[in-house]
MOPAC internal coordinates of N, CA, C and O (Angstrom, degrees):
PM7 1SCF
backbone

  N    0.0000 0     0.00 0     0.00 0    0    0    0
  C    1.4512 1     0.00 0     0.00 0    1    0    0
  C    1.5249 1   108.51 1     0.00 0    2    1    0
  O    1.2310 1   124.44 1   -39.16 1    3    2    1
  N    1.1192 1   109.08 1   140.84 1    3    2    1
  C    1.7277 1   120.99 1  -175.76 1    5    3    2
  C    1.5412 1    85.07 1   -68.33 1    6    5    3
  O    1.2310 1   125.96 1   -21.79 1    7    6    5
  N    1.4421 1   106.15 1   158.21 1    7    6    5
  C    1.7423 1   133.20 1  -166.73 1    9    7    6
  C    1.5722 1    94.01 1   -93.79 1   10    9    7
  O    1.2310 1   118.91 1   135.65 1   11   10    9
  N    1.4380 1   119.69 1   -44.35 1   11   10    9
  C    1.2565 1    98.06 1  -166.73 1   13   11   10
  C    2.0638 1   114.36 1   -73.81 1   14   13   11
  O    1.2310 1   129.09 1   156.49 1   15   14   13
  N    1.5076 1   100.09 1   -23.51 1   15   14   13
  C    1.6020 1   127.95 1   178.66 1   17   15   14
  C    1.7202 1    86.47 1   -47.69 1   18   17   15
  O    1.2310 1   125.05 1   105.91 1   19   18   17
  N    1.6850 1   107.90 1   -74.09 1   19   18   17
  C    1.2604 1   111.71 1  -151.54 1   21   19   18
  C    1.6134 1   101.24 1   -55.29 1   22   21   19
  O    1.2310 1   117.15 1   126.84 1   23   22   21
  N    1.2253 1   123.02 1   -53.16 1   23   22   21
  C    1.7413 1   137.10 1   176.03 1   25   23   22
  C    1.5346 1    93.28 1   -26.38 1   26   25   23
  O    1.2310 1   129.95 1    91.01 1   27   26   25
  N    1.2046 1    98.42 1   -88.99 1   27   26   25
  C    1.4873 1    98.63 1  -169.02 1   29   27   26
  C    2.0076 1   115.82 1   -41.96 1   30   29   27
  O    1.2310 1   125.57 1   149.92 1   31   30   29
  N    0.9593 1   106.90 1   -30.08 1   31   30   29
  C    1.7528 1   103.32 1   163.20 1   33   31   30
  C    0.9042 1   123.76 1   -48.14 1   34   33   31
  O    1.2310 1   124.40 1   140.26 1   35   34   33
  N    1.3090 1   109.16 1   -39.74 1   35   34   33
  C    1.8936 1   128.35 1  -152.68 1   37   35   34
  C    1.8404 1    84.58 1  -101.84 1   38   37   35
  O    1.2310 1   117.30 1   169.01 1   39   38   37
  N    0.8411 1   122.75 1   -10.99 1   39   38   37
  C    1.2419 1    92.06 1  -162.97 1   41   39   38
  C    1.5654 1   102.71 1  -128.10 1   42   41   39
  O    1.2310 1   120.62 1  -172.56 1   43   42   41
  N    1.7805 1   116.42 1     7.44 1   43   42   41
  C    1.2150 1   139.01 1   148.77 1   45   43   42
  C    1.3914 1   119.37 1   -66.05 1   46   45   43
  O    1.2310 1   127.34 1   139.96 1   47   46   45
  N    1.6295 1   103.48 1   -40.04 1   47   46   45
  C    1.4389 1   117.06 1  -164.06 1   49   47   46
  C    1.7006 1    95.07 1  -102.97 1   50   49   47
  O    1.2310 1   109.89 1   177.10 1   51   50   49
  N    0.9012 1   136.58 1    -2.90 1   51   50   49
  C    1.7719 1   134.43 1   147.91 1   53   51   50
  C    1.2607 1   112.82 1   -45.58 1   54   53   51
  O    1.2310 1   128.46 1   116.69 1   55   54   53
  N    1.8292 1   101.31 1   -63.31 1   55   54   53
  C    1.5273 1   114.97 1  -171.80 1   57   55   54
  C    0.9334 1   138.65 1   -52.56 1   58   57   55
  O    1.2310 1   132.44 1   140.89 1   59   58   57
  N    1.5541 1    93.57 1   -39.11 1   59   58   57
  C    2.1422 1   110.62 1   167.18 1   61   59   58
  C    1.4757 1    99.13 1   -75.32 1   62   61   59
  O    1.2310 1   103.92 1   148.99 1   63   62   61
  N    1.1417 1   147.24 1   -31.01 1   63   62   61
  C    1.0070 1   131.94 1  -174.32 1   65   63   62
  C    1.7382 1   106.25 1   -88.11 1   66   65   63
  O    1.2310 1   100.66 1   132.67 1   67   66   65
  N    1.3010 1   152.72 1   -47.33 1   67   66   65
  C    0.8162 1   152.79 1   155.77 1   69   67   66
  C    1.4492 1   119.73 1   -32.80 1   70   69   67
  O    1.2310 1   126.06 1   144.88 1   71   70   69
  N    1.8705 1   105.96 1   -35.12 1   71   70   69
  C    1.4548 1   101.23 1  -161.40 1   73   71   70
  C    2.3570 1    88.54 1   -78.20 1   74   73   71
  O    1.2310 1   124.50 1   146.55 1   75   74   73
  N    1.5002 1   108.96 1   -33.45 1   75   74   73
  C    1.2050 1   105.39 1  -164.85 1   77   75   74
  C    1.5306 1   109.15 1   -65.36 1   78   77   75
  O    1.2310 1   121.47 1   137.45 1   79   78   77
  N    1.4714 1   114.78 1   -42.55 1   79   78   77
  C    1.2537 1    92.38 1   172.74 1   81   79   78
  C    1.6953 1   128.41 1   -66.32 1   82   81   79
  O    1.2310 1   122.66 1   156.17 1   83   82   81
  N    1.2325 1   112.51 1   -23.83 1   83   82   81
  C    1.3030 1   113.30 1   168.07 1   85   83   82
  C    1.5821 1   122.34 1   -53.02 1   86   85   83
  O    1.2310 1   122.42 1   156.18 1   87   86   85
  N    0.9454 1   112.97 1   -23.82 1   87   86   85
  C    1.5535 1   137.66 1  -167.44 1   89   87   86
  C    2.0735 1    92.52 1   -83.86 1   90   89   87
  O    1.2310 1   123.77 1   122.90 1   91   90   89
  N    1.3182 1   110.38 1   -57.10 1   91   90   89
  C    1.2352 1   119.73 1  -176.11 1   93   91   90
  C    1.9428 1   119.69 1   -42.76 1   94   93   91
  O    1.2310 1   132.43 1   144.44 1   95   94   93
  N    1.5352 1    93.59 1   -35.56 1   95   94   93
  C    1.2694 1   111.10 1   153.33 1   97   95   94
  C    1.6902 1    98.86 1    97.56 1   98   97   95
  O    1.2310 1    96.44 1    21.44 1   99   98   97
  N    1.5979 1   159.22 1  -158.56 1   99   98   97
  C    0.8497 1   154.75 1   149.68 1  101   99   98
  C    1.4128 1   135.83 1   -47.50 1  102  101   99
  O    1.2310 1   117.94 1   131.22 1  103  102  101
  N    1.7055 1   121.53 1   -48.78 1  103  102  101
  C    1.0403 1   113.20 1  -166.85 1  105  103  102
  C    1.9941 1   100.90 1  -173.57 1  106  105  103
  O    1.2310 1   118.42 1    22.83 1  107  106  105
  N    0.6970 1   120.62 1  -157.17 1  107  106  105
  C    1.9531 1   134.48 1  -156.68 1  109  107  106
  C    2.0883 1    73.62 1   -83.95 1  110  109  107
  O    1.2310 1   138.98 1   -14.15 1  111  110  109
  N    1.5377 1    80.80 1   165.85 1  111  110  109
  C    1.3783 1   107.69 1  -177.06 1  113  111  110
  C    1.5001 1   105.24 1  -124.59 1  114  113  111
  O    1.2310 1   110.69 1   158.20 1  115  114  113
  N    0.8880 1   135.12 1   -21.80 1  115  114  113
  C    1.8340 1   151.25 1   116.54 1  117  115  114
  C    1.7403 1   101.60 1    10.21 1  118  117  115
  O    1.2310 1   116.10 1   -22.47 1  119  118  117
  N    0.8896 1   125.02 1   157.53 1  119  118  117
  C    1.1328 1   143.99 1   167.75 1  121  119  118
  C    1.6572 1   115.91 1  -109.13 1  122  121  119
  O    1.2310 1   107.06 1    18.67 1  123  122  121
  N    1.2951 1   141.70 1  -161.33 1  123  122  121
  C    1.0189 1   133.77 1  -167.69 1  125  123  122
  C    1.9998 1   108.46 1  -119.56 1  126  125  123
  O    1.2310 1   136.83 1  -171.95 1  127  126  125
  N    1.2983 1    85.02 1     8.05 1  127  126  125
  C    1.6801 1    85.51 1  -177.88 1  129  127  126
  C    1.8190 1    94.31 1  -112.26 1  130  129  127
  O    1.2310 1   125.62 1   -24.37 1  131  130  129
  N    1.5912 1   106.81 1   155.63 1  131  130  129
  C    0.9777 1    98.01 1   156.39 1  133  131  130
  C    1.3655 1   133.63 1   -95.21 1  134  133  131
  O    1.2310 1   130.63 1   -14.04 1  135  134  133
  N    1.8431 1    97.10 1   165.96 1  135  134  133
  C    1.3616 1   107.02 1  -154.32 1  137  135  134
  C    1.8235 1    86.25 1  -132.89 1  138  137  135
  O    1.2310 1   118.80 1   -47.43 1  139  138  137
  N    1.1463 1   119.89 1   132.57 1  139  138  137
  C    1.6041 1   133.18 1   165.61 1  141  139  138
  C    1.2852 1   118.30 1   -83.96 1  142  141  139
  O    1.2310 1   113.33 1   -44.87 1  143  142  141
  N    1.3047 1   130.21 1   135.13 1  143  142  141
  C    1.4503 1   104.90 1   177.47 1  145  143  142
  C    1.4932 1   120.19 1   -73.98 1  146  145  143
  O    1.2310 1   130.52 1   -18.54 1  147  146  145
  N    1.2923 1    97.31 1   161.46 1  147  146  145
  C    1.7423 1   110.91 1  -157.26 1  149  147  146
  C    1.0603 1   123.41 1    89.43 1  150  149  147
  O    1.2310 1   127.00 1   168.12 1  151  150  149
  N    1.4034 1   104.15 1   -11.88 1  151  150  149
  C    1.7792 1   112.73 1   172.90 1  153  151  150
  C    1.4932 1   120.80 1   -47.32 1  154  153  151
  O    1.2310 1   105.22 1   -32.49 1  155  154  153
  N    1.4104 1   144.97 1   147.51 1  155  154  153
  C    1.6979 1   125.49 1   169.13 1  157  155  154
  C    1.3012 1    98.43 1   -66.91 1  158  157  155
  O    1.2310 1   115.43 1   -24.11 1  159  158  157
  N    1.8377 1   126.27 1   155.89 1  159  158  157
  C    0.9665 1   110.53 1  -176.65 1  161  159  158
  C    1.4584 1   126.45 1   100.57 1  162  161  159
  O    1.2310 1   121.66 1   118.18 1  163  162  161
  N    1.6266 1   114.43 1   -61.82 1  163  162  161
  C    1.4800 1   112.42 1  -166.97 1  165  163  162
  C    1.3794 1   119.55 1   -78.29 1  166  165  163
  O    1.2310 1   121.00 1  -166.06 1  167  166  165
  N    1.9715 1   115.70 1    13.94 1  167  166  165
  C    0.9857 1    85.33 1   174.61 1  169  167  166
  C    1.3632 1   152.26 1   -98.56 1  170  169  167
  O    1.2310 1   122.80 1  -111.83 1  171  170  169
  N    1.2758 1   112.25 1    68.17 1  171  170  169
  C    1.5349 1   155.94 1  -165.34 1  173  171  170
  C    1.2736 1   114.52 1   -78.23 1  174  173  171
  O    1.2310 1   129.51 1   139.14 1  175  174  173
  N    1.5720 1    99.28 1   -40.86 1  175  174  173
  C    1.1592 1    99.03 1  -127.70 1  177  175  174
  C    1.6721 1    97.10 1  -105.19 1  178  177  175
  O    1.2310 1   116.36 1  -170.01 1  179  178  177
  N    1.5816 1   124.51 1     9.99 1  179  178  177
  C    1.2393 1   131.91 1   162.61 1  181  179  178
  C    1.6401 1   102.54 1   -68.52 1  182  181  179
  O    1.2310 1   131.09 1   128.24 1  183  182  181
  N    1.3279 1    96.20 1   -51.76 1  183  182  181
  C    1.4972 1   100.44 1  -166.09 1  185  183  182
  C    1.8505 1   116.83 1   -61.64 1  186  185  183
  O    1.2310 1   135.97 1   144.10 1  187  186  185
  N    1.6673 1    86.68 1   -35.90 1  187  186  185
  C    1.5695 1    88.43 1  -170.92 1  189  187  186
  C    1.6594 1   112.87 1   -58.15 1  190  189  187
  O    1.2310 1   123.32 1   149.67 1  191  190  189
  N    1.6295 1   111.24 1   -30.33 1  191  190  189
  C    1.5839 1   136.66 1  -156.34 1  193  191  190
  C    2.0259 1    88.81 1   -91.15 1  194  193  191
  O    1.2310 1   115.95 1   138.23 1  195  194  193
  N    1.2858 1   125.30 1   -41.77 1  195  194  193
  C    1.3179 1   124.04 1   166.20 1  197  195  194
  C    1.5597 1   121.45 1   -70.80 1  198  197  195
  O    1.2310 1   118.45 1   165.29 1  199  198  197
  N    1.2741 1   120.57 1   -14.71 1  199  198  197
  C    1.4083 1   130.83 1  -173.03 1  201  199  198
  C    1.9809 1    93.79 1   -93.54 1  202  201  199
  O    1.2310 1   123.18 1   150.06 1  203  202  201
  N    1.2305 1   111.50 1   -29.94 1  203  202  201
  C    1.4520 1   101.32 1  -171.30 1  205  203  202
  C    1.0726 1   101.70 1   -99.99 1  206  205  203
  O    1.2310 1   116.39 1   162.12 1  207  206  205
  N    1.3937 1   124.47 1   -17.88 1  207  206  205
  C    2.2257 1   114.28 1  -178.23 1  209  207  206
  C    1.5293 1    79.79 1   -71.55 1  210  209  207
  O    1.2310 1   110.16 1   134.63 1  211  210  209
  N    1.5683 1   136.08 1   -45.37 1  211  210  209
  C    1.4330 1   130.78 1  -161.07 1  213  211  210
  C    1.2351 1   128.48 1   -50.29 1  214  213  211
  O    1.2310 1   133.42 1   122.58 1  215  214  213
  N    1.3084 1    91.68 1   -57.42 1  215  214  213
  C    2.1415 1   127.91 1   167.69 1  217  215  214
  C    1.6773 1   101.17 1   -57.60 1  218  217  215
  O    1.2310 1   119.96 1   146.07 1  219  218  217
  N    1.0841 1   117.69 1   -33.93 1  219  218  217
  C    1.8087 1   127.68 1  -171.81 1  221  219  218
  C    1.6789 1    96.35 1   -76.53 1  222  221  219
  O    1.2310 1   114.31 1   143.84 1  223  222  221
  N    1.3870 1   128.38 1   -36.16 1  223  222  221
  C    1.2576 1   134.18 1  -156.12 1  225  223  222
  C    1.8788 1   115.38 1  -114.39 1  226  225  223
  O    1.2310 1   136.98 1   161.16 1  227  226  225
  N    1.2834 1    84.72 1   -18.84 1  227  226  225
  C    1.8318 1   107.58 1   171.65 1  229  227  226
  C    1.5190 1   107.65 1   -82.21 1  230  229  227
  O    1.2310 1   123.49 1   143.54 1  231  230  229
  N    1.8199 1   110.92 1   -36.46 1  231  230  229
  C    1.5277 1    97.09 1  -179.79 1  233  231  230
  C    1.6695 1   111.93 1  -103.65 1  234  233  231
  O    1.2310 1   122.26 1   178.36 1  235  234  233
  N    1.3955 1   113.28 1    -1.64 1  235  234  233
  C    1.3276 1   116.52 1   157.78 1  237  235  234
  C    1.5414 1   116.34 1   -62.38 1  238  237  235
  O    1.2310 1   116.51 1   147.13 1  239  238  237
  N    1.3991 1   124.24 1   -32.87 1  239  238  237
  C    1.0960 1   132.38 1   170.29 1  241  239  238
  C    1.4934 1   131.52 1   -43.29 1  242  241  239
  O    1.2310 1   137.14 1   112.86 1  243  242  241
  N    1.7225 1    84.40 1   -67.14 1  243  242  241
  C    1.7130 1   126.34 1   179.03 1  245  243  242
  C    2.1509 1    97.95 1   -52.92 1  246  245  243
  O    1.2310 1   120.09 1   133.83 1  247  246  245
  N    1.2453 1   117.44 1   -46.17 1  247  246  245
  C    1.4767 1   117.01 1   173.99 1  249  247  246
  C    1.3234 1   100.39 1   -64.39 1  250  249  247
  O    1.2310 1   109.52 1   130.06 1  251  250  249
  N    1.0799 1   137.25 1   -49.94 1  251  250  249
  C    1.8284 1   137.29 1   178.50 1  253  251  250
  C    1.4564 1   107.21 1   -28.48 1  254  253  251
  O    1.2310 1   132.87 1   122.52 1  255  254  253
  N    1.6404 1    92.74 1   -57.48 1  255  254  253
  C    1.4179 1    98.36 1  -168.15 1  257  255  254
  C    1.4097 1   117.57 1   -76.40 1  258  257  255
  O    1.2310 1   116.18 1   139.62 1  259  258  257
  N    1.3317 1   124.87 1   -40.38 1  259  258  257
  C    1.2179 1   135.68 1   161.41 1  261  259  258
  C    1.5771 1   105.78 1   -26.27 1  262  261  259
  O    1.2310 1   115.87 1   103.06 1  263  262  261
  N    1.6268 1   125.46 1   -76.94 1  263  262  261
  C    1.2951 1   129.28 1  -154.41 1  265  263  262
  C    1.7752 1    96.24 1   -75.91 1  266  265  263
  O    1.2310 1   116.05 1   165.12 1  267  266  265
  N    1.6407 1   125.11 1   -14.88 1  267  266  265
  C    1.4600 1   121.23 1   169.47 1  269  267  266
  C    1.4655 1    98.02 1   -74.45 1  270  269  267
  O    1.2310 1   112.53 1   137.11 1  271  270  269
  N    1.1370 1   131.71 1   -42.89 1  271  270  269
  C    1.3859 1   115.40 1  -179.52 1  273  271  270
  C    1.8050 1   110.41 1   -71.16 1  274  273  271
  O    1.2310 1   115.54 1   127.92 1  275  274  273
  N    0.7062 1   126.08 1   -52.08 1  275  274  273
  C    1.5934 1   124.82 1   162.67 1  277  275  274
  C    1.4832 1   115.06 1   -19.29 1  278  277  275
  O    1.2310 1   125.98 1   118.90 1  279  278  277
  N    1.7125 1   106.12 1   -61.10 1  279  278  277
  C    1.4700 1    98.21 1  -179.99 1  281  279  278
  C    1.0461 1    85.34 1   -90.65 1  282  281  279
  O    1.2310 1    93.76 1   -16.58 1  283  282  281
  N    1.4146 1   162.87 1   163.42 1  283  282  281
  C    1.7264 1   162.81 1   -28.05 1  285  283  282
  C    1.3998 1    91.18 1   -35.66 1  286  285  283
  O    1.2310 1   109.01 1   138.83 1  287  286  285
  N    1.5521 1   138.19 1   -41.17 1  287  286  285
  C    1.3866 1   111.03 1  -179.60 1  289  287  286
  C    1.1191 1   130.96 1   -97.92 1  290  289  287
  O    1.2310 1   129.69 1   174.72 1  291  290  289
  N    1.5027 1    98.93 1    -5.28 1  291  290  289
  C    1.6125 1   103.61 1   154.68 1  293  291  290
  C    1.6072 1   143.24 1   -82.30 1  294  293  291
  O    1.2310 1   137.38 1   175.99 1  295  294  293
  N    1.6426 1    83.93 1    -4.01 1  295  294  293
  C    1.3419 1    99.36 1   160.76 1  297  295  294
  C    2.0803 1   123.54 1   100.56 1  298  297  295
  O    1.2310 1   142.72 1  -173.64 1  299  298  297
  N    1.9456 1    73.48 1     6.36 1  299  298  297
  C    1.4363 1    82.83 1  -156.21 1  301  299  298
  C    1.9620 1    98.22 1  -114.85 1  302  301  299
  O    1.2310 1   125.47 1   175.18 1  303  302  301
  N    1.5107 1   107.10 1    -4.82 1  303  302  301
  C    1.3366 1    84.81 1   173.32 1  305  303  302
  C    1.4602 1   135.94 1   -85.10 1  306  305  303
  O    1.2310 1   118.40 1   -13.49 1  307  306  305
  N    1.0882 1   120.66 1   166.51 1  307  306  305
  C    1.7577 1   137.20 1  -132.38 1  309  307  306
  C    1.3236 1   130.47 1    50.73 1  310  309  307
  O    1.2310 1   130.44 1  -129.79 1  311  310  309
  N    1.7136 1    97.47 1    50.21 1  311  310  309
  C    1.5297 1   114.57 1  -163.55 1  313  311  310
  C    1.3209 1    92.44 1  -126.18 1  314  313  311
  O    1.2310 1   114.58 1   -49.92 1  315  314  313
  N    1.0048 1   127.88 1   130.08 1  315  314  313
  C    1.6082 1   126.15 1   144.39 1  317  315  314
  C    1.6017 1   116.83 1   -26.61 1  318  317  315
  O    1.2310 1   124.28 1   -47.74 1  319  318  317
  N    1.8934 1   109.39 1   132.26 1  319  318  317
  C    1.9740 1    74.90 1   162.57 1  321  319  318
  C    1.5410 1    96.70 1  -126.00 1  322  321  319
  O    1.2310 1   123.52 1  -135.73 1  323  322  321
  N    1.8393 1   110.86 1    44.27 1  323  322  321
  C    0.9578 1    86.74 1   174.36 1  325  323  322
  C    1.5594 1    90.31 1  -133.60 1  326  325  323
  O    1.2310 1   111.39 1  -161.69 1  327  326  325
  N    1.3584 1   133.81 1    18.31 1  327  326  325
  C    1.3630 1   156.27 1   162.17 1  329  327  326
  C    1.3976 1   135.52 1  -153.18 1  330  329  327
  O    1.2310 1   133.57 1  -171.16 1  331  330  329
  N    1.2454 1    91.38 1     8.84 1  331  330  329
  C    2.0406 1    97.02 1  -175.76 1  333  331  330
  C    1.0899 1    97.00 1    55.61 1  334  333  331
  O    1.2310 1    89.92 1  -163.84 1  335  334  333
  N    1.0882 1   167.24 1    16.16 1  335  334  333
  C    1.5950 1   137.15 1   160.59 1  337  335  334
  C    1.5220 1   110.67 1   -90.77 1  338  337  335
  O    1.2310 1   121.01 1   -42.28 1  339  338  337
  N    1.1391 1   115.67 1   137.72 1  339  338  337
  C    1.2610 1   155.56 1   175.07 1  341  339  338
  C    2.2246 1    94.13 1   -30.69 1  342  341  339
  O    1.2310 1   140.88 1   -59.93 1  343  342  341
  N    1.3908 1    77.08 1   120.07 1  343  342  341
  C    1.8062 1    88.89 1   175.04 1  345  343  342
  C    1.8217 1   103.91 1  -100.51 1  346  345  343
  O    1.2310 1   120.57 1   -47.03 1  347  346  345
  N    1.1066 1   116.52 1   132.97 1  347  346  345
  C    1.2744 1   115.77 1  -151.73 1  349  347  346
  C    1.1655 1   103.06 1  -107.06 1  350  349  347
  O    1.2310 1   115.61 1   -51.60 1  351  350  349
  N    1.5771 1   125.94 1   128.40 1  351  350  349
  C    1.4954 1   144.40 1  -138.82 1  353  351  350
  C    1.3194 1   111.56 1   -57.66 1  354  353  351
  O    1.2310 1   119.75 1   163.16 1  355  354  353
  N    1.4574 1   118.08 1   -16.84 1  355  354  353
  C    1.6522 1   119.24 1  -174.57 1  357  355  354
  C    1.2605 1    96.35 1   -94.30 1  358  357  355
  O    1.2310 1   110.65 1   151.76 1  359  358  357
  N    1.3007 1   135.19 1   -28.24 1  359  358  357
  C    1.3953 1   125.02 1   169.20 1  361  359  358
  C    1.9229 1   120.75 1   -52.25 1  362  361  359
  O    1.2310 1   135.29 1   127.62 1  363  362  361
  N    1.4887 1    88.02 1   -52.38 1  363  362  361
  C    1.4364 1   117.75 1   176.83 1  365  363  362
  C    1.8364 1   106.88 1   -39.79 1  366  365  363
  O    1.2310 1   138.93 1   109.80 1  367  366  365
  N    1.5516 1    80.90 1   -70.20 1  367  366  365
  C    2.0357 1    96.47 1  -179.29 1  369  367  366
  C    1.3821 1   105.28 1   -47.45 1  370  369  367
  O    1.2310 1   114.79 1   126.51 1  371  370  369
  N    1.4662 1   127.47 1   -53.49 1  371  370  369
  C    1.4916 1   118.07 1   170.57 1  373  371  370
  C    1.4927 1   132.56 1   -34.01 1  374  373  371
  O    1.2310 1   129.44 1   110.27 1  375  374  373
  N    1.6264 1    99.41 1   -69.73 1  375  374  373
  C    1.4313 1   126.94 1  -172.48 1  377  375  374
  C    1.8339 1   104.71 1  -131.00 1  378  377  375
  O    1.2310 1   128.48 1   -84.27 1  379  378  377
  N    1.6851 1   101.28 1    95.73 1  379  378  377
  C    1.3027 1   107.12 1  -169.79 1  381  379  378
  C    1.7252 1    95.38 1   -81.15 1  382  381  379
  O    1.2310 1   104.11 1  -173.83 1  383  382  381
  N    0.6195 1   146.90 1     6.17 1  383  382  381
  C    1.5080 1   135.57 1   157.87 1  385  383  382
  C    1.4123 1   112.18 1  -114.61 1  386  385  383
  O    1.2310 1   117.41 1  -111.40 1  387  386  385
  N    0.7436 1   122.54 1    68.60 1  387  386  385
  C    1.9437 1   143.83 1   176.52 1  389  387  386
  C    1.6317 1    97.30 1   -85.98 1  390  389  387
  O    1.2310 1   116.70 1    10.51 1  391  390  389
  N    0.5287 1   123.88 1  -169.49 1  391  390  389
  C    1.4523 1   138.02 1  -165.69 1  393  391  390
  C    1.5144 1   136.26 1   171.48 1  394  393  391
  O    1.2310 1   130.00 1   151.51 1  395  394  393
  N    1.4753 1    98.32 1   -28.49 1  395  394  393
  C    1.9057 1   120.99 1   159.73 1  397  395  394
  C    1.3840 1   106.85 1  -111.94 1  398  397  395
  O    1.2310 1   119.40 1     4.25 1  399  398  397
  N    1.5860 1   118.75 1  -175.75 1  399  398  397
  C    1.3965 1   121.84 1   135.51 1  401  399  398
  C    1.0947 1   134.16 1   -68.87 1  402  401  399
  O    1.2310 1   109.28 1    -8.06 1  403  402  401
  N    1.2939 1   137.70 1   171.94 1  403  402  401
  C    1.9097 1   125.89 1   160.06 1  405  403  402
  C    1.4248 1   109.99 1   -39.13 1  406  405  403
  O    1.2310 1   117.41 1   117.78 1  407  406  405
  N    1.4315 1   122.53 1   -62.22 1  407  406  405
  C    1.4925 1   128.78 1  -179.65 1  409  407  406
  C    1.2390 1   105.49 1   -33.40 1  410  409  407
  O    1.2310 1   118.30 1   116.67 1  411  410  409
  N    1.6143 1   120.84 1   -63.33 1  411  410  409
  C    1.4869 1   117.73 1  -152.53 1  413  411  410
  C    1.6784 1    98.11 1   -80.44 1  414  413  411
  O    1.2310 1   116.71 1   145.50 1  415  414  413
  N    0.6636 1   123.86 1   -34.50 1  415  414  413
  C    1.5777 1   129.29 1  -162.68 1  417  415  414
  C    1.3866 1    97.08 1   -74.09 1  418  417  415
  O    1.2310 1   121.77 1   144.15 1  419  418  417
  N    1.1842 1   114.21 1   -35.85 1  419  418  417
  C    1.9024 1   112.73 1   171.44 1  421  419  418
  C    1.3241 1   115.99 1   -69.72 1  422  421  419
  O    1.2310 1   123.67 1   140.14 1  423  422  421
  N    1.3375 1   110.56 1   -39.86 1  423  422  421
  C    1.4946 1   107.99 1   167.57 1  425  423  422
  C    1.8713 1   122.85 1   -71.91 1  426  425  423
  O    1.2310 1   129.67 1   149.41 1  427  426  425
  N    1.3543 1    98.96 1   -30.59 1  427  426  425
  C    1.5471 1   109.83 1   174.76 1  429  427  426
  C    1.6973 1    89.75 1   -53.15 1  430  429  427
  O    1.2310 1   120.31 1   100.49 1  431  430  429
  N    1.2203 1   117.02 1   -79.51 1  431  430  429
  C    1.8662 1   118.12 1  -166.45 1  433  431  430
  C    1.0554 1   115.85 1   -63.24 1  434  433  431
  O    1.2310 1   113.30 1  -163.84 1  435  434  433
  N    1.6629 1   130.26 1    16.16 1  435  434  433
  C    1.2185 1   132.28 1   157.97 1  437  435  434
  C    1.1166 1   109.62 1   -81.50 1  438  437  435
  O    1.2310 1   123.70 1   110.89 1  439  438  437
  N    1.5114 1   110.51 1   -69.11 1  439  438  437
  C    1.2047 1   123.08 1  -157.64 1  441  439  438
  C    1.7300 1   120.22 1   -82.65 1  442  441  439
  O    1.2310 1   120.10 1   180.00 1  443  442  441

C-alpha cells in the first residue's frame, strides 16, 4: 500500500477515534457520594460503567493506531509482524491497523 494511502487511513481512523472520546465528555456523571444501584438518582450509573468499557476500548484503539503509525515509518507497515508477508490492501482499507493477515489473526484468537 502507498504510504501516503496508508497515512491518510491512520489518520482518518485517529479522528473517529479522537472525535468518540471527545464525545464521551470528561468524566462519570455520578456524583461523588455513593450511590447503590436502585438508589433514586443513580441512574447514572449504567451510563457512567458504559462510558468507561467505551473510553477503555476507544484508547485501546488510539494505541493500535499509534504502533500502525510507527511501522509506516519504520517502513514495515503492510507487513505481517508475525510473518512478514504482505497484508493485502483490502484488508488494510477495512482495518488500517491490522497487524496480521485474516489467516494469522484467526489463528492468533484461537490459540
Amino acid at each position: 500500500m502507498d504510504a501516503d494511502r496508508a497515512r491518510a487511513l491512520l489518520d482518518r481512523e485517529r479522528s473517529r477515534i479522537e472525535e468518540g472520546l471527545a464525545a464521551l465528555g470528561d468524566g462519570p456523571l455520578e456524583g461523588d457520594e455513593r450511590w447503590e444501584p436502585g438508589d433514586q438518582g443513580s441512574e447514572d450509573l449504567y451510563q457512567d460503567e458504559f462510558d468507561a468499557g467505551r473510553r477503555e476500548q476507544l484508547n485501546e484503539e488510539l494505541a493500535a493506531v499509534e504502533r500502525a503509525e510507527a511501522r509506516l515509518e519504520a517502513g514495515t507497515y503492510g507487513l505481517s509482524v508475525e510473518s512478514g508477508e504482505p497484508i493485502p490492501d483490502a484488508r488494510l482499507e477495512a482495518r488500517p491497523t491490522a497487524k496480521r493477515t485474516v489467516e494469522e489473526e484467526e489463528r492468533y484468537r484461537r490459540g
